[in-house]
N, C-alpha and C positions, 0 to 999 in steps of 0.2 A: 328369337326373343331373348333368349340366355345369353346371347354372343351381345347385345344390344344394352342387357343390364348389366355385363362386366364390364362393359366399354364406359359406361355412366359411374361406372362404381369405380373405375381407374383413373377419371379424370376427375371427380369430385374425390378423392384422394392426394393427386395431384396438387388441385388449390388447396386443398387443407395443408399440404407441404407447405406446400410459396409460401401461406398464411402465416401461418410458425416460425417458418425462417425467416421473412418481414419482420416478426415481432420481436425475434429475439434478437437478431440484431439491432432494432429500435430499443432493446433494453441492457445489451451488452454498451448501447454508443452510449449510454447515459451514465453506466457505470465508469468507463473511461472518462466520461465528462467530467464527473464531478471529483475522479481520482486527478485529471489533470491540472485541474480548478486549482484542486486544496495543493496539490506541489507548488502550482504559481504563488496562491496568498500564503504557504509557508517559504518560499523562496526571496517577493518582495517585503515581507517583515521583516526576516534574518540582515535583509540589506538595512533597511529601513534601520533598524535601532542599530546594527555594528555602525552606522555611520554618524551616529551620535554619544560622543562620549560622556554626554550627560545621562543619556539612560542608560549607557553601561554599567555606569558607576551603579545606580538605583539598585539595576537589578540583580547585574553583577558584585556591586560590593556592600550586599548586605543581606542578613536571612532572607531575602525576599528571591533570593538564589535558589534556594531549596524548591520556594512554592512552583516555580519558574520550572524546574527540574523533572518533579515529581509530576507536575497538573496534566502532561499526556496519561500516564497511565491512568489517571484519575477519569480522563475522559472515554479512555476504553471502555475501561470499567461497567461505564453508565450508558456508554452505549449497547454493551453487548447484553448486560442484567434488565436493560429497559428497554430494550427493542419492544415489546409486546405493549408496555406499557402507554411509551410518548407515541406523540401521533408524527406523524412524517415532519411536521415542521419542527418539531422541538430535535428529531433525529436530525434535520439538517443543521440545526442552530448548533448542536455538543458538534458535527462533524469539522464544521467551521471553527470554532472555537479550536476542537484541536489540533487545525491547521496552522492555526496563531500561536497558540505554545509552540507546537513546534518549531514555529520561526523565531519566536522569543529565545528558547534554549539553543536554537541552532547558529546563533548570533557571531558565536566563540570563533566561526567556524571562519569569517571572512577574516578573523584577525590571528589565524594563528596560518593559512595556509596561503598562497598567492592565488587574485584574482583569474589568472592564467590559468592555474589549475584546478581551481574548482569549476570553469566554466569544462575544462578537458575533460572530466572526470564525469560531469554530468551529461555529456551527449554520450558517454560511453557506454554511462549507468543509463541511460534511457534509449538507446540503443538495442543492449543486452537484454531490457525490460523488454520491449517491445519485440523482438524474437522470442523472447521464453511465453508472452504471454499469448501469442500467437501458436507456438508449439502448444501449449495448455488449450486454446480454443479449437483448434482445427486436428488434433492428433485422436485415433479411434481407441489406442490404448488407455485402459483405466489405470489412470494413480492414483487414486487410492490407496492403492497400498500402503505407498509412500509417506502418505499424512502423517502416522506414529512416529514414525522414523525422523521425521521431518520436524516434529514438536522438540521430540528428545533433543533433535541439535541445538534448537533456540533455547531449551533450558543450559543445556552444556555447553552453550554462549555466555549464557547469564550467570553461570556460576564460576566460568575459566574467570571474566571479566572481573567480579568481583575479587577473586583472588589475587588478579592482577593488580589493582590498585594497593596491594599491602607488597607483592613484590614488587611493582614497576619495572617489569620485565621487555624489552626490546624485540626477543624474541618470541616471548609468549604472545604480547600482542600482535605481532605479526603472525603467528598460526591461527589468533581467534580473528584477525581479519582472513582470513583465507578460508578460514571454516564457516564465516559468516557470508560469504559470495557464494560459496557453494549451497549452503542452507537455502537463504533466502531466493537463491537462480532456481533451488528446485518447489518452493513456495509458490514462487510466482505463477511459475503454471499446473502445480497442483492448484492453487485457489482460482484461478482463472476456469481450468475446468470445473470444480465445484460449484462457481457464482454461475456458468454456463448452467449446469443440470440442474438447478434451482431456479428456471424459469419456467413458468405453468402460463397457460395459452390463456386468454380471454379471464386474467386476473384482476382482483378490484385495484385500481389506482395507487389507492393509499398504501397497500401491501409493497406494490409490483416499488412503490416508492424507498420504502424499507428497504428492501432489498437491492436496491440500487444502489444506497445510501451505505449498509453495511458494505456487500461486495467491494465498494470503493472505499470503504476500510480498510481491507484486507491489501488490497493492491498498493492504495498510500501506504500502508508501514513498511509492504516488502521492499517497494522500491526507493522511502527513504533510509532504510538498513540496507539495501544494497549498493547506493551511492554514499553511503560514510563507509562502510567499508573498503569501497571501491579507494572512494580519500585516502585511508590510513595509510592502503600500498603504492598509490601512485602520487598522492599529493604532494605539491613540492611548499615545506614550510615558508613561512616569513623568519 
């Protein structure tokens, strides 16, 4: 009779696995969805307005450069402060929205580099993405560790970069792009595994939505800081 209830108890354990593993991949596919989504509609916008030099001018040749500049961060912001807050549809509407800035500000990018290389540049970056984030899903080692370490470098991005702009430095830039591949390649699959272990089995909808919705935050920023980076060293100008 004991040999009969551990037999029951091993295979109803069993499908409780399958179960889990079904669902999380049903909700890892989604975060990729909706990360691969928003690179397309930031990719066909960048196209979309560089090929019109009447909204260059608009947006590029006027304060309205700034708003254009600044309005990703703006939409971080209100994603990350209002997660709790909006309900899933309004999370998707900011995540959309800053897919669109992004392709608004990223416009610069078809007229200063050759179509050639930025097509090169982006199977590379999503190449590399797609290994790292695969090592982040599938590897047993915790990084965690890593996360502190990994913030520090995005500030000590943020600050070389800033400096930069008052030296206009050649080679400066070229260390914060190389500093910046390395950061963000160890991002990738630090947040990959984080969005993984932030999945709870038999969750309400609307949440399991959130979190869909953010973790495909996380993964769009790495992998557009990983392809402008990738740019700066292999792109070949116009």
């Amino acid at each position: 009779m004991a040999l009969q209830d551990r037999r029951v108890f091993t295979a109803t354990r069993t499908i409780d696995r399958a179960e889990v593993d079904v669902g999380l991949r049903q909700y890892m596919l989604g975060v990729y969805n909706y990360m691969a989504s928003g690179v397309l509609l930031t990719g066909i916008v960048a196209f979309l307005v560089s090929s019109s030099p009447a909204l260059m001018q608009v947006i590029f040749g006027t304060p309205l450069m700034w708003v254009v500049m600044l309005s990703p961060l703006a939409f971080v912001f209100a994603m990350s402060f209002g997660i709790n807050r909006f309900s899933p549809t309004t999370l998707q509407a900011l995540f959309w929205g800053l897919c669109t800035a992004y392709g608004l500000s990223f416009a610069t990018i078809f007229l200063a580099f050759t179509g050639e290389s930025i097509a090169r540049v982006f199977f590379i970056s999503a190449g590399a993405f797609a290994g790292l984030s695969l090592y982040g899903y599938t590897t047993k080692r915790d990084l965690s560790g890593f996360g502190s370490f990994l913030i520090m470098g995005v500030f000590g991005i943020l600050l070389a970069t800033i400096v930069n702009w008052f030296l206009g430095s050649a080679a400066l830039q070229f260390a914060i792009s190389v500093l910046g591949v390395l950061v963000f390649a160890g991002l990738t699959a630090y947040d990959t595994q984080q969005i993984k272990e932030m999945y709870v089995e038999h969750e309400e909808a609307g949440v399991r939505t959130k979190k869909s919705v953010m973790g495909a935050l996380q993964l769009y920023i790495s992998f557009v800081a990983l392809f402008m980076f990738l740019l700066q060293i292999f792109g070949s100008r116009e």
